[in-house]
C-alpha positions as a Markdown table, in Angstrom:
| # | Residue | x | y | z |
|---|---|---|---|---|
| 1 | Unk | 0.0 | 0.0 | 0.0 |
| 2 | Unk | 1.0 | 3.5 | -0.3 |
| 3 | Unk | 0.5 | 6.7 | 1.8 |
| 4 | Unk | -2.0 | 9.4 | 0.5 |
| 5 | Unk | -1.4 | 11.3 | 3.4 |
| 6 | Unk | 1.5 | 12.1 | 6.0 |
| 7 | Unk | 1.4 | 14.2 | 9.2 |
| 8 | Unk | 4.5 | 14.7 | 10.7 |
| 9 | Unk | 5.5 | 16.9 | 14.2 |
| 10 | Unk | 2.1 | 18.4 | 13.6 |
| 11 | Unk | 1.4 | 21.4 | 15.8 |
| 12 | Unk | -1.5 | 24.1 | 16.0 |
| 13 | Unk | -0.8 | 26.9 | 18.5 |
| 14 | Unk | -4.0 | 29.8 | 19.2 |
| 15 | Unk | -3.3 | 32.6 | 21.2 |
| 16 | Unk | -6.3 | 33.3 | 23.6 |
| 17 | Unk | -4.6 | 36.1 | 25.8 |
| 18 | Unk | -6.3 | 38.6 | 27.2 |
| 19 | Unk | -6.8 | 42.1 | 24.9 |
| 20 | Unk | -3.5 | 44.1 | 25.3 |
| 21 | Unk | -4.9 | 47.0 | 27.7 |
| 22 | Unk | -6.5 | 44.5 | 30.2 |
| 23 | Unk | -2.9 | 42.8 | 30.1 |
| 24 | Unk | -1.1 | 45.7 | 30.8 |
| 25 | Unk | -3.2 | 46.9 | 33.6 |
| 26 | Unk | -3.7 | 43.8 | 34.9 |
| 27 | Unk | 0.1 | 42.6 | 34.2 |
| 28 | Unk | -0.9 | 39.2 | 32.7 |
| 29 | Unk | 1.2 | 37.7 | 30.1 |
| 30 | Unk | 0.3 | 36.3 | 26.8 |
| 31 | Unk | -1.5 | 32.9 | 27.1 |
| 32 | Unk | -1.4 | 30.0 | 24.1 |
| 33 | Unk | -3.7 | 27.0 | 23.7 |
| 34 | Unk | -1.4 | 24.2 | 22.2 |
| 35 | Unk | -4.7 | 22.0 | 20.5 |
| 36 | Unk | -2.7 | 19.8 | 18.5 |
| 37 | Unk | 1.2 | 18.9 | 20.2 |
| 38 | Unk | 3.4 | 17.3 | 18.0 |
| 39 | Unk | 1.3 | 14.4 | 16.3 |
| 40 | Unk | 2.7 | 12.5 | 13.3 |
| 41 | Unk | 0.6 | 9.9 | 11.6 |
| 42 | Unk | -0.2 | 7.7 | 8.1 |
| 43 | Unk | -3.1 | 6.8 | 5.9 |
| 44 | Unk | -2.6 | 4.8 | 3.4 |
| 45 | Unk | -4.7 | 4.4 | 0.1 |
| 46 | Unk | -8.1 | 2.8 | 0.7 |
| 47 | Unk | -7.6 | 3.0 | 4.3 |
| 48 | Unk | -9.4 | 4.5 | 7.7 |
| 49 | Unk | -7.7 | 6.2 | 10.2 |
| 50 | Unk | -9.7 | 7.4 | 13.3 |
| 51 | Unk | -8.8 | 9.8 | 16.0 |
| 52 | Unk | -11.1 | 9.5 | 19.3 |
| 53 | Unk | -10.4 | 10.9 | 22.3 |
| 54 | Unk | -12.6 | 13.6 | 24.4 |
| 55 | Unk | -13.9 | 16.7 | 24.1 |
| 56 | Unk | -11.3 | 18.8 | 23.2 |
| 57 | Unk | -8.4 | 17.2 | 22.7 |
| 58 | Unk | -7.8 | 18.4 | 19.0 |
| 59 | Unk | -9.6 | 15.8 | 16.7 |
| 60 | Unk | -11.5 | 18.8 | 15.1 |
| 61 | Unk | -8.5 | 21.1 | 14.8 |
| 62 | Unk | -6.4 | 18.0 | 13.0 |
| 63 | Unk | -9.6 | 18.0 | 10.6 |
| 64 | Unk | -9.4 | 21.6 | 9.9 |
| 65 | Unk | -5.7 | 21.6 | 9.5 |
| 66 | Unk | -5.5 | 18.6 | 6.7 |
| 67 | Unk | -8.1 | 20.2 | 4.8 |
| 68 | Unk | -6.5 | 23.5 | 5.1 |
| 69 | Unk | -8.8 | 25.6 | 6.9 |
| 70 | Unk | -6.1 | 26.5 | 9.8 |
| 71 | Unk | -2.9 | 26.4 | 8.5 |
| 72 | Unk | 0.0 | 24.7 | 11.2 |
| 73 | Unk | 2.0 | 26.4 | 14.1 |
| 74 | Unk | 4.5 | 23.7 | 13.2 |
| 75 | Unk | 5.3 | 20.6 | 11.5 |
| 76 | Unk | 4.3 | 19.1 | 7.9 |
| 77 | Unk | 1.1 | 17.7 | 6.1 |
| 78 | Unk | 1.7 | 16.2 | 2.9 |
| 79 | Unk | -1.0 | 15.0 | 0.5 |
| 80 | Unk | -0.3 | 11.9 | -2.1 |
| 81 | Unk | -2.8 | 13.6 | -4.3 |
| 82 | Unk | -5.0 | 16.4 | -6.3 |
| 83 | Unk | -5.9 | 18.8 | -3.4 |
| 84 | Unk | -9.7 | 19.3 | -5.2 |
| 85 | Unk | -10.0 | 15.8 | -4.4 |
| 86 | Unk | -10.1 | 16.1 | -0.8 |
| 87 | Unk | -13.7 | 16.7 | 0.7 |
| 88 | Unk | -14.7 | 17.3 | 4.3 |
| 89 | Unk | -18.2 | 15.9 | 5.9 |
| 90 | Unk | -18.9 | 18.4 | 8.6 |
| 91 | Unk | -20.7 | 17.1 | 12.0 |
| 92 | Unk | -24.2 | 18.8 | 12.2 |
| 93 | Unk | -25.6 | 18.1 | 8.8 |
| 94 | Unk | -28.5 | 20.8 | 10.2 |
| 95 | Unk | -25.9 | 23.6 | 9.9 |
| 96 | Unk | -23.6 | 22.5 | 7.1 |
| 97 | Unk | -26.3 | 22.8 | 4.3 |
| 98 | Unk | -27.7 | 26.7 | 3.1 |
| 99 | Unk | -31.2 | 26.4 | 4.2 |
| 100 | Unk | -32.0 | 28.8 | 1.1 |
| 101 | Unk | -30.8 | 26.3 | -1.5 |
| 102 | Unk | -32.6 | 23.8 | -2.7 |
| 103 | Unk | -30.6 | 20.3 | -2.7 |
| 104 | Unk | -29.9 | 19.9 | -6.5 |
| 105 | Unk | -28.3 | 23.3 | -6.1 |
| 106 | Unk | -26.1 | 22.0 | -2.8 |
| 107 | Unk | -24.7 | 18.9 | -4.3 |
| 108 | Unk | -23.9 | 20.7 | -7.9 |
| 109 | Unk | -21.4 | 23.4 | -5.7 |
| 110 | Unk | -18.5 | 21.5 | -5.7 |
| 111 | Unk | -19.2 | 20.4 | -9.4 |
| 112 | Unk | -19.7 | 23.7 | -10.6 |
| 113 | Unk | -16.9 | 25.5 | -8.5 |
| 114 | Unk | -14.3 | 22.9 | -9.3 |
| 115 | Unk | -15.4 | 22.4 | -13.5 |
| 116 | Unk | -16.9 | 25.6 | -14.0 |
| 117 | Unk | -17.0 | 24.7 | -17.7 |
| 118 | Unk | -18.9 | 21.9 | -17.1 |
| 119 | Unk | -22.6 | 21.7 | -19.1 |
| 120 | Unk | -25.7 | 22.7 | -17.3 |
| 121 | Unk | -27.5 | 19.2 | -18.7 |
| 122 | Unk | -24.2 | 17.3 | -17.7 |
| 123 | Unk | -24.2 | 18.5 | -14.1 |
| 124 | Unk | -27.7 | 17.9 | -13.5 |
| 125 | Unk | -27.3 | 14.2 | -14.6 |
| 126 | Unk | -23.8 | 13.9 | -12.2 |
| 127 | Unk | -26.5 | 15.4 | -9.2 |
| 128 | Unk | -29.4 | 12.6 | -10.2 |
| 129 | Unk | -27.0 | 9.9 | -10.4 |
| 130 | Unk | -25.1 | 11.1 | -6.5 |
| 131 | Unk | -28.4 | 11.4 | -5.2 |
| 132 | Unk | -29.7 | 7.6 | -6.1 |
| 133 | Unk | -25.9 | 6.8 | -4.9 |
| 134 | Unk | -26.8 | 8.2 | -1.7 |
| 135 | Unk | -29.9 | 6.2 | -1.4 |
| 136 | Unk | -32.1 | 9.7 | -2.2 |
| 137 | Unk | -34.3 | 10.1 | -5.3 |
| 138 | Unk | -33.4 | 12.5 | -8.1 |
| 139 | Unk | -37.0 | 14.7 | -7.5 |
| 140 | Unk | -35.1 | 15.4 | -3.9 |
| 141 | Unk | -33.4 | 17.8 | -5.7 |
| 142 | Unk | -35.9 | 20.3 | -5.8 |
| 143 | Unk | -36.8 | 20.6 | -2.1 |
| 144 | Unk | -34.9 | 22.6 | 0.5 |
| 145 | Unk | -32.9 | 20.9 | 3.7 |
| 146 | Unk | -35.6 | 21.6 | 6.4 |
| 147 | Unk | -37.7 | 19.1 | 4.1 |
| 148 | Unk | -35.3 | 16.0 | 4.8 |
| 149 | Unk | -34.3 | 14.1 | 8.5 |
| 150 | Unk | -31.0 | 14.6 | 10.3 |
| 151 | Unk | -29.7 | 10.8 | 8.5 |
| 152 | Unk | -31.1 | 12.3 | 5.3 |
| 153 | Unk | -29.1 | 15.3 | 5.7 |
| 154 | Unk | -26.2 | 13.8 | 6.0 |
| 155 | Unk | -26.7 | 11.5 | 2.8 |
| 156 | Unk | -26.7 | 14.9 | 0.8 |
| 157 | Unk | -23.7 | 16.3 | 2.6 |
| 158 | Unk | -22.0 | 13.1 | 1.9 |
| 159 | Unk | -23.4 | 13.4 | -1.8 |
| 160 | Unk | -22.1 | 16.7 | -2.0 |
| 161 | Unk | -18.7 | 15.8 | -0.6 |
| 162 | Unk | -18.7 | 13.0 | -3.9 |
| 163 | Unk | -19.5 | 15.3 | -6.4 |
| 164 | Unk | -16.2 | 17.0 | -6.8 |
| 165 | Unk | -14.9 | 13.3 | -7.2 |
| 166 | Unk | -12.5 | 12.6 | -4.0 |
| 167 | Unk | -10.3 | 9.8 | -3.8 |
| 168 | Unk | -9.8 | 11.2 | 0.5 |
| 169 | Unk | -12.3 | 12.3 | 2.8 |
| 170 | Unk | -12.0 | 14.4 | 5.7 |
| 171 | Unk | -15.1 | 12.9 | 8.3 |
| 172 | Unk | -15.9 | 15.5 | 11.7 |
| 173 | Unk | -17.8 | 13.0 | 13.9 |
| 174 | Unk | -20.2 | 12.6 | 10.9 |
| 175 | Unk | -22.7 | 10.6 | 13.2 |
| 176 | Unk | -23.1 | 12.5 | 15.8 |
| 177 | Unk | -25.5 | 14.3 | 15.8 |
| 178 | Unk | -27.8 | 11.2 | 14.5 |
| 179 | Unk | -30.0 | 8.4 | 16.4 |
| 180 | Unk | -28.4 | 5.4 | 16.7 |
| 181 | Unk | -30.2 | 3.4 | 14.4 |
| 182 | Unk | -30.0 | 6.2 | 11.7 |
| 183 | Unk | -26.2 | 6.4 | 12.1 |
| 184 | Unk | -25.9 | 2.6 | 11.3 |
| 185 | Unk | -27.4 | 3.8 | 8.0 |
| 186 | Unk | -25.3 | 6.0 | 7.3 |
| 187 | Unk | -22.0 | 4.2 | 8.3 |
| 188 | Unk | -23.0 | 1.5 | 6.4 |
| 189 | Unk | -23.3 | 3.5 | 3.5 |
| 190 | Unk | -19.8 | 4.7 | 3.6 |
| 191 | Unk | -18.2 | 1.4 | 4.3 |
| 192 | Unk | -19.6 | 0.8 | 0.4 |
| 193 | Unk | -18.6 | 4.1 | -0.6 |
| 194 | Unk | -15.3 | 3.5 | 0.0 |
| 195 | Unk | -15.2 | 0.0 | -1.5 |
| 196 | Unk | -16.6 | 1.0 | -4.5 |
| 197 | Unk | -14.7 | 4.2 | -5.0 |
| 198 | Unk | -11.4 | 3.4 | -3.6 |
| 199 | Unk | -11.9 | 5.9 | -0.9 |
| 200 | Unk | -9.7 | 6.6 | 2.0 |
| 201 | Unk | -11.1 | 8.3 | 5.3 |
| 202 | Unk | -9.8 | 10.2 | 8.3 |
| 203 | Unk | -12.5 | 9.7 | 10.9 |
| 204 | Unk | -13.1 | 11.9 | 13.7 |
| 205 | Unk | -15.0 | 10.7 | 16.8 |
| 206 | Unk | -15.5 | 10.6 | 20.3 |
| 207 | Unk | -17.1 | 6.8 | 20.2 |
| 208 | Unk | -15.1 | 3.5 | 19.9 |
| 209 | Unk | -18.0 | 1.8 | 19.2 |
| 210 | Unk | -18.5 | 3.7 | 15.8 |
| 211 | Unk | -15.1 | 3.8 | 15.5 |
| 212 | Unk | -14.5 | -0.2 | 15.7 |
| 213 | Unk | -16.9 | -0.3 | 12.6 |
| 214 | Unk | -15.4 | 2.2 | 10.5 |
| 215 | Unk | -11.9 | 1.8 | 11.1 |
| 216 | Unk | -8.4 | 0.2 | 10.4 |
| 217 | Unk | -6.5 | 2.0 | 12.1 |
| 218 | Unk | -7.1 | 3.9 | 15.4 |
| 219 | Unk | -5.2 | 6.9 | 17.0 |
| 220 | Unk | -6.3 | 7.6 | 20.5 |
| 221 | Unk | -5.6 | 11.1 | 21.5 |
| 222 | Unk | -5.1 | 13.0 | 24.7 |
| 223 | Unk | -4.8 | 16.9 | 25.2 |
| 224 | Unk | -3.2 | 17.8 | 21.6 |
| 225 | Unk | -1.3 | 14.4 | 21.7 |
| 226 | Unk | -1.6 | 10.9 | 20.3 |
| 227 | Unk | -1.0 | 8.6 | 22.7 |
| 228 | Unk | -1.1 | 5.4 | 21.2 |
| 229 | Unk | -2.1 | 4.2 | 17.8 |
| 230 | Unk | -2.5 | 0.3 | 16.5 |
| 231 | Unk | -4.6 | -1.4 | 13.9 |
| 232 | Unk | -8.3 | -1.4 | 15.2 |
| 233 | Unk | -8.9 | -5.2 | 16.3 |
| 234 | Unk | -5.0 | -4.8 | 18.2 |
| 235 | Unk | -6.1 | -2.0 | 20.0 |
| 236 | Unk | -9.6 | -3.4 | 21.3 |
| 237 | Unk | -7.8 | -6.9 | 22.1 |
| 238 | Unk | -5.0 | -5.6 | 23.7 |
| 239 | Unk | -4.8 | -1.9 | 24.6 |
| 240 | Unk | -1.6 | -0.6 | 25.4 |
| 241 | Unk | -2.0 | 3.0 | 27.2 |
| 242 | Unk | -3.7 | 3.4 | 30.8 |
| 243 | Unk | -6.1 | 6.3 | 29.1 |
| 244 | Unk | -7.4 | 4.0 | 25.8 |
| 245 | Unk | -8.3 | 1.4 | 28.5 |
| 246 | Unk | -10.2 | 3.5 | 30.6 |
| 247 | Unk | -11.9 | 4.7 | 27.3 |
| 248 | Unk | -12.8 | 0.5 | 26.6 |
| 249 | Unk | -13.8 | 0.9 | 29.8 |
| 250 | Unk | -16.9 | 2.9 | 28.9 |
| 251 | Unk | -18.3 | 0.9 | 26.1 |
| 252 | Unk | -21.3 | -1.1 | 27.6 |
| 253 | Unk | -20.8 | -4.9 | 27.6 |
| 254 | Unk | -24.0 | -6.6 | 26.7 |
| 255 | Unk | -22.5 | -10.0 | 27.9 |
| 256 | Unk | -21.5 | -8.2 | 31.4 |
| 257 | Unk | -23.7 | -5.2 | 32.0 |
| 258 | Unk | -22.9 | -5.3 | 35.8 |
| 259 | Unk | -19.3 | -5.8 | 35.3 |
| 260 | Unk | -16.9 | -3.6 | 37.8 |
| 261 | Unk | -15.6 | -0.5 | 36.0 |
| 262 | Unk | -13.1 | 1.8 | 37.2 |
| 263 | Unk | -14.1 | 5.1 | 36.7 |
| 264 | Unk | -12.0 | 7.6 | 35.0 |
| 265 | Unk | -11.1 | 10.2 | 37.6 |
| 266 | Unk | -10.5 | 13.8 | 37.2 |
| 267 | Unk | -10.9 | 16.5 | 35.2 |
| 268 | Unk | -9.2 | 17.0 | 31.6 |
| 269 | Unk | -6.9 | 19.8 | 32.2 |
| 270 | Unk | -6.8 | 22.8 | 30.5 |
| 271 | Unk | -4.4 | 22.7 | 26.9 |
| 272 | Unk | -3.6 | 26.5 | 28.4 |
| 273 | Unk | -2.1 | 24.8 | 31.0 |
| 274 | Unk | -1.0 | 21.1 | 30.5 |
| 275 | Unk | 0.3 | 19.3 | 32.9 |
| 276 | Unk | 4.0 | 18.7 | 33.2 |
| 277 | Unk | 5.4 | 15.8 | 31.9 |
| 278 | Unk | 2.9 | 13.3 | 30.6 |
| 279 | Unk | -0.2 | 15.2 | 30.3 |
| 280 | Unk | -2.6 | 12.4 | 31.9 |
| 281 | Unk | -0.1 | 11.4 | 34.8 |
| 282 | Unk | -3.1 | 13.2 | 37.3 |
| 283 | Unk | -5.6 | 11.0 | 36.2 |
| 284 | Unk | -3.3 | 7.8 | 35.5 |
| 285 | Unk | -3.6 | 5.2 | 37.8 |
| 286 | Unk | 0.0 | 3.9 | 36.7 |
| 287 | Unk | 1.8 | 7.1 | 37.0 |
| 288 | Unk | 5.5 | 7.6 | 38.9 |
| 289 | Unk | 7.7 | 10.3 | 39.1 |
| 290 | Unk | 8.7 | 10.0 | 36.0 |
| 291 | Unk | 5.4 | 10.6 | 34.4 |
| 292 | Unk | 5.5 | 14.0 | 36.1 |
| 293 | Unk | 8.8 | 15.0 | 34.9 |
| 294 | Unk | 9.1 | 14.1 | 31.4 |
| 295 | Unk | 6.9 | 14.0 | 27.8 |
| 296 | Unk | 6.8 | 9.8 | 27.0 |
| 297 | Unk | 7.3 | 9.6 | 22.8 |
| 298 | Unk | 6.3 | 6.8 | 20.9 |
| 299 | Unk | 9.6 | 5.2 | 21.0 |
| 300 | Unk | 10.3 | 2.3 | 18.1 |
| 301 | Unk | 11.7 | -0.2 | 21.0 |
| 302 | Unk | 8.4 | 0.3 | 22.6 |
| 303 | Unk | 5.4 | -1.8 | 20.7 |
| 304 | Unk | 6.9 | -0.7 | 17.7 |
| 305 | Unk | 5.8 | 3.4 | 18.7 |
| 306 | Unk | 2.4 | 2.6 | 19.0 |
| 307 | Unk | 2.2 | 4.0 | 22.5 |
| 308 | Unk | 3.7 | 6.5 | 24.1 |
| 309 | Unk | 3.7 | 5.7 | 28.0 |
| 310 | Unk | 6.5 | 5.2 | 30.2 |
| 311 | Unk | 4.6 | 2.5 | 32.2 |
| 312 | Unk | 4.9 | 0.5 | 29.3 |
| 313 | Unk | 8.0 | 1.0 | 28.3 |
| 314 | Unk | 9.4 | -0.6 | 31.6 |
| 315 | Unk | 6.9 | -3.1 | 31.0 |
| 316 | Unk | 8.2 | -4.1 | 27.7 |
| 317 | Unk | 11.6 | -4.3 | 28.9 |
| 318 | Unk | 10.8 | -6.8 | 31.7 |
């Protein structure tokens, strides 16, 4: 296989100080959020890669930096491909179509921006044929968003997304915002997607149990970082950091509903802030002095770099 995309010593810096009078009077220095720390990652062709971790901890900022809407403090991103042909499905599929344009209107955008040359007759055949893709009929075209569900939304952002051709798509917790049995619609539609088109996905999301599904390769992330990152069915067999098994930890277990769970303690501190050393030493059961004084890397001795914990690195050298 071969890469279509490489992030390497990725970082994302905001500043979020105070205005410069009220720092001045007030004698506070300039404060930086660091949402994305130094992460380096692969996807190859035909391949999902998810990043999951909690609220905050830079999955969407990652998003927004591959497809170029932030542009990066530090580090590289390098595309194996036509730019045009990378596409982004955004998370509320209530907010990320124009109410005041009809449908056949929304998915022609990309068509029309990207081909601009391209026939009127021609474009409305490309928007029939995405819509029946999608599992929507071509007279949807006519009718305006509020006329559709939240799963049918989301079919015509994803219809959209496929109409300026992509061989890579950019996925913001494209289920979110959708009832359980609707998301399994829609996930199951891009599974096919992407085996009929060759596609290849980075998928953002807080929930393992989507991300099992969808994925081949998970990246678990923690306050800007990635922490650990293995092929999907190796990390639910065998996860390596303390924080990805507290996160198993949370996925209900029909065969064990009453099993005893150790809840994750603490708060996630603040990215203004970050702990010392390894940022989740105060809520890691595992954690020594050594966890408070240095940053753990994803070393190759250690599990071949797929985690970056200093727990396990004495482990593995037992």
């Amino acid at each position: 296989m071969t890469a279509i995309l490489e992030v390497d010593a990725l970082e994302r810096r905001f500043d979020v100080s105070a205005p410069w009078l009220n720092r001045v009077i007030e004698r506070k220095p300039r404060r930086t959020l660091r949402a994305v720390d130094g992460v380096d990652f692969t996807i190859e062709r035909g391949q999902t890669l998810a990043l999951v971790g909690e609220s905050g901890c830079g999955k969407s900022t990652i998003a927004r930096l591959v497809t170029g809407l932030h542009s990066p403090s530090g580090g590289s991103i390098t595309f194996h491909g036509d730019r045009d042909r990378m596409q982004m499905i955004f998370q509320d599929p209530y907010a990320s179509l124009n109410p005041r344009w009809r449908v056949g209107r929304i998915v022609a955008e990309p068509l029309r921006t990207l081909r601009p040359d391209t026939p009127d007759s021609m474009v409305s055949a490309r928007v029939d044929e995405l819509l029946r893709t999608v599992g929507l009929s071509p007279s949807d075209a006519s009718k305006f968003p509020h006329e559709f569900s939240g799963g049918q939304r989301q079919r015509i952002s994803i219809a959209r997304a496929l109409a300026g051709e992509p061989e890579f798509l950019v996925c913001d917790e494209p289920t979110s915002a959708l009832d359980v049995s609707v998301q399994a619609q829609v996930l199951n539609l891009m599974k096919r997607l992407q085996r009929e088109m060759g596609l290849s996905y980075l998928f953002i999301s807080h929930d393992l149990s989507v991300v099992r599904h969808m994925a081949d390769v998970i990246a678990v992330m923690y306050l800007g970082r990635i922490v650990e990152i293995q092929p999907t069915a190796d990390l639910f067999a065998n996860p390596l950091h303390p924080y990805t098994r507290l996160l198993l930890e949370t996925i209900p277990d029909l065969e064990a509903p009453k099993r005893d769970r150790a809840p994750m303690g603490g708060e996630v501190p603040s990215p203004v802030s970050p702990p010392s050393g390894c940022s989740f030493h105060p809520r890691c059961p595992l954690a020594f002095d050594r966890c408070k004084a240095e940053r753990p890397l994803r070393r190759a001795e250690v599990h071949d770099r797929r985690v970056a914990c200093f727990a396990c690195e004495e482990k593995a050298h037992v």
